[in-house]
Structures are given as structure tokens and as C-alpha cells.
PDB file with one MODEL, atoms N, CA, C and O in Angstrom:
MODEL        1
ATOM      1  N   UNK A   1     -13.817 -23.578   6.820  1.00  0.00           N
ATOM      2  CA  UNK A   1     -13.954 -22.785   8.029  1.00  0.00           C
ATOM      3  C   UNK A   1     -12.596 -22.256   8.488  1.00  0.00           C
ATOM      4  O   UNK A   1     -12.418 -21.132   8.957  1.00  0.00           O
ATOM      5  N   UNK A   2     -11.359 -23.484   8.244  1.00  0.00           N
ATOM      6  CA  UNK A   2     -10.288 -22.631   8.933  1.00  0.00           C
ATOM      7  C   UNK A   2      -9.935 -21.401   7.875  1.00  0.00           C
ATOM      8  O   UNK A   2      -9.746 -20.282   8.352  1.00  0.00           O
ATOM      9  N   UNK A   3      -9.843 -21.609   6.413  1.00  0.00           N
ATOM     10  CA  UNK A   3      -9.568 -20.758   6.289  1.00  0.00           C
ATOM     11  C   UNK A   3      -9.963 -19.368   5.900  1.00  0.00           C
ATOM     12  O   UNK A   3      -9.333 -18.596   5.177  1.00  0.00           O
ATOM     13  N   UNK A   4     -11.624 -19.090   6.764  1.00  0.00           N
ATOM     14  CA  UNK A   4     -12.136 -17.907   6.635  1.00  0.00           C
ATOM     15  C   UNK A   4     -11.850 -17.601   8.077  1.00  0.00           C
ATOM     16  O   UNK A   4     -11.898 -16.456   8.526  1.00  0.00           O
ATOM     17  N   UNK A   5     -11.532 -18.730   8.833  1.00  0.00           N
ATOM     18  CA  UNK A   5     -10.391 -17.850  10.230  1.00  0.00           C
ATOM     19  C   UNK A   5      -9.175 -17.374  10.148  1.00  0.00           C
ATOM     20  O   UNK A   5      -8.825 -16.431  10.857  1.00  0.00           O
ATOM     21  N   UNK A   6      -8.189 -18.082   9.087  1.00  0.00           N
ATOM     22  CA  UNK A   6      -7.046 -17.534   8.762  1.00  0.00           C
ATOM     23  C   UNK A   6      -7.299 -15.679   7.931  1.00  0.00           C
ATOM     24  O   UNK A   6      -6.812 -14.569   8.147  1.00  0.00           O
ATOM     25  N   UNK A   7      -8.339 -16.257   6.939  1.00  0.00           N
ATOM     26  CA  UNK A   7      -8.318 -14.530   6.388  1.00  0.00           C
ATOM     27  C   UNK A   7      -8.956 -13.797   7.048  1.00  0.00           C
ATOM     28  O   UNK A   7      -9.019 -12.741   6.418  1.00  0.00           O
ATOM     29  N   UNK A   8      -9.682 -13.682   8.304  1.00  0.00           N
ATOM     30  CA  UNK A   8     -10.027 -12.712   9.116  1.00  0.00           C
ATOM     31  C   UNK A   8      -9.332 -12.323  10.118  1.00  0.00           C
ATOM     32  O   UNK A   8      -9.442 -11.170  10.536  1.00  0.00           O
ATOM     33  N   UNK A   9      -8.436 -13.281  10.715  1.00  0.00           N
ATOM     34  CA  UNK A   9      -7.379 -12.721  11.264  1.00  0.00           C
ATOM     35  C   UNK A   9      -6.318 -12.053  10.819  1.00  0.00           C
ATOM     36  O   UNK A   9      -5.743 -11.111  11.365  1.00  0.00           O
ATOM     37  N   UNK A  10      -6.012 -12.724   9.521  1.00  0.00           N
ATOM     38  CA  UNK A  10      -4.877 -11.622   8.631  1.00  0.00           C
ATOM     39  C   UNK A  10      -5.163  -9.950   8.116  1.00  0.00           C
ATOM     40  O   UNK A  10      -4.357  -9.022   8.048  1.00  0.00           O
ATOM     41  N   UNK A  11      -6.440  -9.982   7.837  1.00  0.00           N
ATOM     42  CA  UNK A  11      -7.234  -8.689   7.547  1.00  0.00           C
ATOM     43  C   UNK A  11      -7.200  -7.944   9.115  1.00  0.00           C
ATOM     44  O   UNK A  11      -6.700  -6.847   9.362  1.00  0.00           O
ATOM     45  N   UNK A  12      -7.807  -8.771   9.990  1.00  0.00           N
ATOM     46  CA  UNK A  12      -7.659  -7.554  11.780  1.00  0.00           C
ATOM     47  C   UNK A  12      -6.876  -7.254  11.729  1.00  0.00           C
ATOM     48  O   UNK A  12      -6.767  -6.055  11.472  1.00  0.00           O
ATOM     49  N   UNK A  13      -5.521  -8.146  11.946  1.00  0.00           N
ATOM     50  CA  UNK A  13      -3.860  -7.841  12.491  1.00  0.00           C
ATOM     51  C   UNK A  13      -3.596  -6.697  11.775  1.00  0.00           C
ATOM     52  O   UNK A  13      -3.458  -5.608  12.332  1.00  0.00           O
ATOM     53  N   UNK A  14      -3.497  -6.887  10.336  1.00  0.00           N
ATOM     54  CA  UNK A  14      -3.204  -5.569   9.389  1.00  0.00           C
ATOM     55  C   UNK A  14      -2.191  -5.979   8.289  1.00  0.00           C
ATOM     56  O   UNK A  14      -1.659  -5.293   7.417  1.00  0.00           O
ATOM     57  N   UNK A  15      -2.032  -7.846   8.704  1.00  0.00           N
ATOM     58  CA  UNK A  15      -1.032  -8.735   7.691  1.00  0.00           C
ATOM     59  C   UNK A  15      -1.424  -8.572   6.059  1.00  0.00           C
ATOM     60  O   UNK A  15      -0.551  -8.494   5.194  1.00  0.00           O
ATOM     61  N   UNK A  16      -2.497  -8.543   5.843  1.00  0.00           N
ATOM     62  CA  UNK A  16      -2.643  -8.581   4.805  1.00  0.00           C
ATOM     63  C   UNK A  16      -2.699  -7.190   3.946  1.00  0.00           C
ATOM     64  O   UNK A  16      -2.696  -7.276   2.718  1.00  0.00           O
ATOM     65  N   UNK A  17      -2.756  -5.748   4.658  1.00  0.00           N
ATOM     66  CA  UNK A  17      -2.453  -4.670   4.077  1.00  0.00           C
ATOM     67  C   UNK A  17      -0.852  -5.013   3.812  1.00  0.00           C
ATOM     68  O   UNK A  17      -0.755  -5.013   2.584  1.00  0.00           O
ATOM     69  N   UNK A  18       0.151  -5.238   4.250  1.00  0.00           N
ATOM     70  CA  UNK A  18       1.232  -5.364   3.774  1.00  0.00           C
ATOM     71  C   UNK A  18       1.535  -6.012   2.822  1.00  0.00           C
ATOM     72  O   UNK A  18       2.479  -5.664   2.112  1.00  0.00           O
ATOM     73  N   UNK A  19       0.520  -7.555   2.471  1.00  0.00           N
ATOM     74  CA  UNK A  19       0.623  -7.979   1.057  1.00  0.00           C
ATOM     75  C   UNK A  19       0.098  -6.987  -0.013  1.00  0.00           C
ATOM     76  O   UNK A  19       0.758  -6.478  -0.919  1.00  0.00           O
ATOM     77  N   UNK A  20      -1.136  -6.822   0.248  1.00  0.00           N
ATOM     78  CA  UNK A  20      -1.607  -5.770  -0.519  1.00  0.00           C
ATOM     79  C   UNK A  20      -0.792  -4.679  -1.288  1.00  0.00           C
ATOM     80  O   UNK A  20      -0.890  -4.325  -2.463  1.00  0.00           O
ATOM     81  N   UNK A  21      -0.051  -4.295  -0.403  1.00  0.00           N
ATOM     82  CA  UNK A  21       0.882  -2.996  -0.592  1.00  0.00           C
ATOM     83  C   UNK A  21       1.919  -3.757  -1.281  1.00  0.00           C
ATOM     84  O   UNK A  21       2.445  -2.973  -2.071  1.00  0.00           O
ATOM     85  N   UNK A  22       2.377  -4.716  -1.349  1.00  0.00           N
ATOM     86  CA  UNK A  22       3.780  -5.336  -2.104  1.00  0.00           C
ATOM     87  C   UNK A  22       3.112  -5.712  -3.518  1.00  0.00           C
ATOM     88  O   UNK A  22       3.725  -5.331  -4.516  1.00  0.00           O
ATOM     89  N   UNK A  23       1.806  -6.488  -3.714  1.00  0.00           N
ATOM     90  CA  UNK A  23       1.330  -6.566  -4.969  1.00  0.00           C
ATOM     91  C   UNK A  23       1.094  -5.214  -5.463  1.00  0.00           C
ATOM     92  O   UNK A  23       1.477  -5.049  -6.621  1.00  0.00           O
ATOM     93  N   UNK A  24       0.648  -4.362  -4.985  1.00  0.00           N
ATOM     94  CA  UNK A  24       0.502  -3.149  -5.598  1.00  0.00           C
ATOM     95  C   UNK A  24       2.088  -1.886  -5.784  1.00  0.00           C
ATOM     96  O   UNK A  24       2.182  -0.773  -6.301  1.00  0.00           O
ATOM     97  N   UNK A  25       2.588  -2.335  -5.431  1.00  0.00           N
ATOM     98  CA  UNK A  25       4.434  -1.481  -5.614  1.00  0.00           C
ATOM     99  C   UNK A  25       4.721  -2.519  -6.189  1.00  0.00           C
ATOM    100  O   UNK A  25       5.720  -2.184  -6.825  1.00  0.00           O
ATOM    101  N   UNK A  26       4.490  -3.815  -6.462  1.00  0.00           N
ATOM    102  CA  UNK A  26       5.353  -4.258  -8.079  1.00  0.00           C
ATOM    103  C   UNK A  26       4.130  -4.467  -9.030  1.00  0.00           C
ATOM    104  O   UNK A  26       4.224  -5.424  -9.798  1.00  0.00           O
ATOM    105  N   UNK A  27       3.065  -3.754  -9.085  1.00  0.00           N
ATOM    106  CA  UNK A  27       2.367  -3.391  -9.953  1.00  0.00           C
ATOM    107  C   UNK A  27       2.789  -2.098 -10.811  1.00  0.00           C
ATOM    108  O   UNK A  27       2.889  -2.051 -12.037  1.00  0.00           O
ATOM    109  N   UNK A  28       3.023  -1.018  -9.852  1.00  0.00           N
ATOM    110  CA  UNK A  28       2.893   0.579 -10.045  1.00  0.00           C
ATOM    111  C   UNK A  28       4.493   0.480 -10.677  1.00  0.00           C
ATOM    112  O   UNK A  28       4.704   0.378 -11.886  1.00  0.00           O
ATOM    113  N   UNK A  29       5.257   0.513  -9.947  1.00  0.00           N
ATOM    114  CA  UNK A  29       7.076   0.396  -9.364  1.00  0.00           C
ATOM    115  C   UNK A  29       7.583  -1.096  -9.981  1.00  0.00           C
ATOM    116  O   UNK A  29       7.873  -1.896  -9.091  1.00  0.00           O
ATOM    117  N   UNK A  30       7.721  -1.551 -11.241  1.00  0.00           N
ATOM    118  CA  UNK A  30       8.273  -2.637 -10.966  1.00  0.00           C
ATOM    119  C   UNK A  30       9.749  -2.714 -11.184  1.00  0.00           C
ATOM    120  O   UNK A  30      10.393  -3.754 -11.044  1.00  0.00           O
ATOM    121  N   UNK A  31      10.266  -1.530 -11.544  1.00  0.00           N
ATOM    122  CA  UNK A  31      11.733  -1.226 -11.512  1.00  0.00           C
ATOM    123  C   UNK A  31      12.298  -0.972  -9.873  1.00  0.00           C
ATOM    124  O   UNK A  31      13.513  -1.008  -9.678  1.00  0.00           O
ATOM    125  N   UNK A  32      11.533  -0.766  -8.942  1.00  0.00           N
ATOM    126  CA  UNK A  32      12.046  -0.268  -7.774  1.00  0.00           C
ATOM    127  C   UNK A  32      11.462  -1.590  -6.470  1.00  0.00           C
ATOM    128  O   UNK A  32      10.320  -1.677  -6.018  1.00  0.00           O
ATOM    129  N   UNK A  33      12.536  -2.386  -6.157  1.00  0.00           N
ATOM    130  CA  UNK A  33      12.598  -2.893  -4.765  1.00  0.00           C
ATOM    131  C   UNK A  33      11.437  -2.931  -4.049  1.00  0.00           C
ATOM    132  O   UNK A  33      10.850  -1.849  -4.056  1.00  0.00           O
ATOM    133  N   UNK A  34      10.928  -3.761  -3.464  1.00  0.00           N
ATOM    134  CA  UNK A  34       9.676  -3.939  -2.506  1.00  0.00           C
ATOM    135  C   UNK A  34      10.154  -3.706  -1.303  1.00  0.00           C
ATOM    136  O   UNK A  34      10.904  -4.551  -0.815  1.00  0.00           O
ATOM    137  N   UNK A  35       9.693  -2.036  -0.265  1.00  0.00           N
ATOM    138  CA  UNK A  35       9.828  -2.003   0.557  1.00  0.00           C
ATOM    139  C   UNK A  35       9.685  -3.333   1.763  1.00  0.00           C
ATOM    140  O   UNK A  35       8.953  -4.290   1.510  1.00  0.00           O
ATOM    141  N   UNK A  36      10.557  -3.248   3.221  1.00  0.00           N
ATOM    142  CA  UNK A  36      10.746  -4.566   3.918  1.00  0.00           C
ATOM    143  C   UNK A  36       9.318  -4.017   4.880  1.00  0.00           C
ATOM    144  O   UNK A  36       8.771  -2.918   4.977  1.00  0.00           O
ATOM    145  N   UNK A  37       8.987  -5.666   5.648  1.00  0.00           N
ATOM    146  CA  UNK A  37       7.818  -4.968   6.293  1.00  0.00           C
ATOM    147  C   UNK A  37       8.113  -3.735   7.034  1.00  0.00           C
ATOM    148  O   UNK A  37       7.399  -2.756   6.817  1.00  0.00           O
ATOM    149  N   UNK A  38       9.194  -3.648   7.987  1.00  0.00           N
ATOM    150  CA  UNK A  38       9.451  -2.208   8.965  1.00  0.00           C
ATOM    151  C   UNK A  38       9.061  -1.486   8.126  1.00  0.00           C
ATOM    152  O   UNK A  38       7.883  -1.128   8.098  1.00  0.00           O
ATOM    153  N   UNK A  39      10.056  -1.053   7.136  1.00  0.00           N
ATOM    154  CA  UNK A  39       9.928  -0.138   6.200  1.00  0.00           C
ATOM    155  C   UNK A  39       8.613   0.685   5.545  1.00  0.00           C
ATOM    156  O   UNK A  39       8.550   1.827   5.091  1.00  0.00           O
ATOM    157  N   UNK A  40       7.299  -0.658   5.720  1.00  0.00           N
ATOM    158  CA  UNK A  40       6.260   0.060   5.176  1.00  0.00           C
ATOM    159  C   UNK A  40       5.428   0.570   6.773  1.00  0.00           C
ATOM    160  O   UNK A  40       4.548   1.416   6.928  1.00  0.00           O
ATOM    161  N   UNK A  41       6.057  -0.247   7.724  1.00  0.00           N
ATOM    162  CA  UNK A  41       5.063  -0.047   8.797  1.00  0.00           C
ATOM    163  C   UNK A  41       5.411   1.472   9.298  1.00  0.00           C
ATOM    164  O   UNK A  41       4.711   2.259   9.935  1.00  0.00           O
ATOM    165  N   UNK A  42       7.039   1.634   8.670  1.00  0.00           N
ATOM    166  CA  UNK A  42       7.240   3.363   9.345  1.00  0.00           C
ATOM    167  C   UNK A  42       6.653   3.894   8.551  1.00  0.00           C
ATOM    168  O   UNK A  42       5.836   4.684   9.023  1.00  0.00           O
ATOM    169  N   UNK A  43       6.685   3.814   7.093  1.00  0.00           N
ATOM    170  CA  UNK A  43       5.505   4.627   6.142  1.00  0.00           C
ATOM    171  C   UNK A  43       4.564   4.685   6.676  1.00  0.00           C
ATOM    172  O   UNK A  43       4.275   5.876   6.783  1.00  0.00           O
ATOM    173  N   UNK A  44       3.676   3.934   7.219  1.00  0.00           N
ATOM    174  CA  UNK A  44       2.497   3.713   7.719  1.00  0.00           C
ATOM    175  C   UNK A  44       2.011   4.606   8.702  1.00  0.00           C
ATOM    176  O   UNK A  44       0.921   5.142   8.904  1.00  0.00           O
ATOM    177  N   UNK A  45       2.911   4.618   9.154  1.00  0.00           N
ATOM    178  CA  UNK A  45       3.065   5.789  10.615  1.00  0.00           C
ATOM    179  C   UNK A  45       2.838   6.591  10.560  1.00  0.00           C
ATOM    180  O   UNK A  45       2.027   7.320  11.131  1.00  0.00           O
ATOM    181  N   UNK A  46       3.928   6.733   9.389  1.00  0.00           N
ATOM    182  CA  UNK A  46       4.480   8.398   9.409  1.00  0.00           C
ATOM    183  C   UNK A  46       3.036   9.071   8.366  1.00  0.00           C
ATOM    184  O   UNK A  46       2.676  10.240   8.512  1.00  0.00           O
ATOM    185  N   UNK A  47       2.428   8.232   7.471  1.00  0.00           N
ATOM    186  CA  UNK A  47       1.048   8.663   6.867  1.00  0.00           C
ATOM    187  C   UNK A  47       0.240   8.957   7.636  1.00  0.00           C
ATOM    188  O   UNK A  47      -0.357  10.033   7.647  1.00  0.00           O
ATOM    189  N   UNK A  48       0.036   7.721   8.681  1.00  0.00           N
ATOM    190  CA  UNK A  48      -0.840   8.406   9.800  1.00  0.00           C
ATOM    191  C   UNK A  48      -0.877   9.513  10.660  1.00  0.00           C
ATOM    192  O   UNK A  48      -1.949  10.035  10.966  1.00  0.00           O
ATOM    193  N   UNK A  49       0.235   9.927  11.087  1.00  0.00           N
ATOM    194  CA  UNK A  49       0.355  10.939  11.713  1.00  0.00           C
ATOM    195  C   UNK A  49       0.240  12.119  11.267  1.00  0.00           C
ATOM    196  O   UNK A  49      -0.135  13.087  11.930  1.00  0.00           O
ATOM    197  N   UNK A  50       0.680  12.120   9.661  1.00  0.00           N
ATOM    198  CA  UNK A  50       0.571  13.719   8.943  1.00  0.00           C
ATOM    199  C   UNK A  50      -0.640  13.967   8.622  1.00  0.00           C
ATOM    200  O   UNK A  50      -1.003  15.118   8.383  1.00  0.00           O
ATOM    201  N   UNK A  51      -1.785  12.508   8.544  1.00  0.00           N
ATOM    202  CA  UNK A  51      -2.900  12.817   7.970  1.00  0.00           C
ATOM    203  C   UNK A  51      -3.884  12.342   8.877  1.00  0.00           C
ATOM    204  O   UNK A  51      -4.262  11.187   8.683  1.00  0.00           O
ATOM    205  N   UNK A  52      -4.276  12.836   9.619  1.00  0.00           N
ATOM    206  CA  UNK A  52      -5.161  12.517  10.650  1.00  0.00           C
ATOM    207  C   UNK A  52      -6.672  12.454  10.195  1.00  0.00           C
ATOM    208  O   UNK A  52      -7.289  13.283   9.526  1.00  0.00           O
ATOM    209  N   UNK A  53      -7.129  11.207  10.754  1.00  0.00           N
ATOM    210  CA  UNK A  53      -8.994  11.247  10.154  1.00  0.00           C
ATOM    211  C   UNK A  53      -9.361  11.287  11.462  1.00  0.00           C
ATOM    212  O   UNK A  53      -8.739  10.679  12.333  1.00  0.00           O
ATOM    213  N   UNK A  54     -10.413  12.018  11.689  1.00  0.00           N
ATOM    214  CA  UNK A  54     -11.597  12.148  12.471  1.00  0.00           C
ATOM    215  C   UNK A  54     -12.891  11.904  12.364  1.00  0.00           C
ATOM    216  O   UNK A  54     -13.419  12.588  11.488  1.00  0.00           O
ATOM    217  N   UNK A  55     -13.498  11.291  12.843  1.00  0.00           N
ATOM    218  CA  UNK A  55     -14.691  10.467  12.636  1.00  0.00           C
ATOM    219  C   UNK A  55     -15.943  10.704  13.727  1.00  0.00           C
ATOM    220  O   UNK A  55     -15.698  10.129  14.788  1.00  0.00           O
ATOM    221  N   UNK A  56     -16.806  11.180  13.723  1.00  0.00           N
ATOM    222  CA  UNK A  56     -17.923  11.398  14.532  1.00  0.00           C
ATOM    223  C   UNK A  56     -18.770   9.685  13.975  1.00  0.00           C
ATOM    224  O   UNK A  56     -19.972   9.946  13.916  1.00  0.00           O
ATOM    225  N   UNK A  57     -18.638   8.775  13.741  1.00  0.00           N
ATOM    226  CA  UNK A  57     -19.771   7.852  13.400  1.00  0.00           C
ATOM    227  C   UNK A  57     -18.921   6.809  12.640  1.00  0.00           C
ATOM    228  O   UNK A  57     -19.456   5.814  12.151  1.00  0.00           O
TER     229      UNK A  57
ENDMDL
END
């Protein structure tokens, strides 16, 4: 039980997209450095903002 409370809270917060994203850039990239968390959270941003979703539903 605790730890399907630990992985549902890590999945809300958004903790676990950042693992996600580090296994997957030393998947793709394994010559190139694993962005730091800031680092992906300004990526993050800055994706969001250029690419806006809109959603009726």
C-alpha cells in the first residue's frame, strides 16, 4: 500500500517525468550529460509555452 502511495504521488508532483526523461537522454544521448533537474524544468516550460494544447474534454 505504501508504495502505490509513494508512486502516485511521484507521478502527480511530476517527479517521476524527470526520471523518465534522464532514462530516456541516456538512452537516446549517451555521449551527452544528463540535463540537472532546473535545467529540464526550464525545458519544460519553455515546451510548454511554444506549444500550447487546448482541450474542449
Amino acid at each position: 500500500m505504501i508504495a502505490w502511495i509513494r508512486w502516485y504521488l511521484r507521478e502527480v508532483s511530476g517527479e517521476a517525468d524527470y526520471d523518465r526523461h534522464c532514462r530516456r537522454h541516456l538512452q537516446d544521448h549517451p555521449d551527452h550529460p544528463v540535463p540537472s533537474r532546473r535545467e529540464y524544468e526550464a525545458w519544460r516550460a519553455a515546451h510548454k509555452e511554444n506549444h500550447p494544447q487546448t482541450r474542449c474534454c
